[in-house]
C-alpha positions in Angstrom: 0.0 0.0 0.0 0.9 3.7 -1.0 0.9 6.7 1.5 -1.5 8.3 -0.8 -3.5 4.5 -0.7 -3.6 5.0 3.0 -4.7 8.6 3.2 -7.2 7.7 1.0 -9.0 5.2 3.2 -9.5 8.6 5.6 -13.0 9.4 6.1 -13.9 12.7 5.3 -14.7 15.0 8.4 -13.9 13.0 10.6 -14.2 14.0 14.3 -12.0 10.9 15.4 -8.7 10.8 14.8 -7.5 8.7 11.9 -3.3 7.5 12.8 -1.6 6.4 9.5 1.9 4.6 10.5 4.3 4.8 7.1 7.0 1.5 7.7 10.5 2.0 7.7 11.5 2.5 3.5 11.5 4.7 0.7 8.3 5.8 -0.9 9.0 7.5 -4.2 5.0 9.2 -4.0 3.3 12.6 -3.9 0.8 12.5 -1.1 -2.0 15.1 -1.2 -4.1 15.1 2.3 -7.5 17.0 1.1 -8.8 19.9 2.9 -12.4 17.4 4.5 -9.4 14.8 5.6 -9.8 16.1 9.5 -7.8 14.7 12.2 -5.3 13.0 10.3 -1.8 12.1 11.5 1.0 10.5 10.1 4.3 8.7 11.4 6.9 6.4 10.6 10.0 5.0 11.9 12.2 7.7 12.1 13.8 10.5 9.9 16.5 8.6 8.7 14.4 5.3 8.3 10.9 6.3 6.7 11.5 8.0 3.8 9.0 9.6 1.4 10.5 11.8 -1.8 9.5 12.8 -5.5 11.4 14.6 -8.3 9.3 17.2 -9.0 12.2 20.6 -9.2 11.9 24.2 -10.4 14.2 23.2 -13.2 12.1 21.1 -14.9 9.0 23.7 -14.9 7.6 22.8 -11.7 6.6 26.1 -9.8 8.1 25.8 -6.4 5.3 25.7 -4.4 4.4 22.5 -6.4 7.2 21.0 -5.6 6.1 19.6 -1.7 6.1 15.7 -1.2 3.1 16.0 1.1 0.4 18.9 0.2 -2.8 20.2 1.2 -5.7 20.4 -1.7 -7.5 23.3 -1.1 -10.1 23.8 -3.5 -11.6 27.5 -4.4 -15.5 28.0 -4.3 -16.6 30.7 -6.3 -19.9 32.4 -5.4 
């Protein structure tokens, strides 16, 4: 299972809180938590030990602020 697998099985608006744990590896993933994914938290084995990177880089034409492993989808509601 993904990081993004897992934060997918969050229910939305949750007033519990949902604990993902993220094994000891590499996970070569972009994970986007959505803005009605409440109370989420995520953990793994240690800095060194539970890795989670992507290659998304200003060079290649990626704005920087699109550049984050882990995000937070906000999305805009016009009136």
């Amino acid at each position: 299972m993904t990081v993004g697998e897992a934060v997918a099985m969050v229910p939305k608006k949750s007033k519990d809180q949902f604990v993902i744990y993220v094994k000891a590896r590499e996970y070569v993933e972009y994970v986007v938590v959505d803005k009605n994914k409440w109370n989420v938290f995520i953990y793994g084995d240690g800095i060194d030990k539970t890795v989670i990177s992507g290659g998304r880089n200003f060079i290649d034409g990626t704005p920087t602020f699109s550049t984050a492993i882990f995000g937070l989808r906000i999305e805009t509601i016009l009136h």
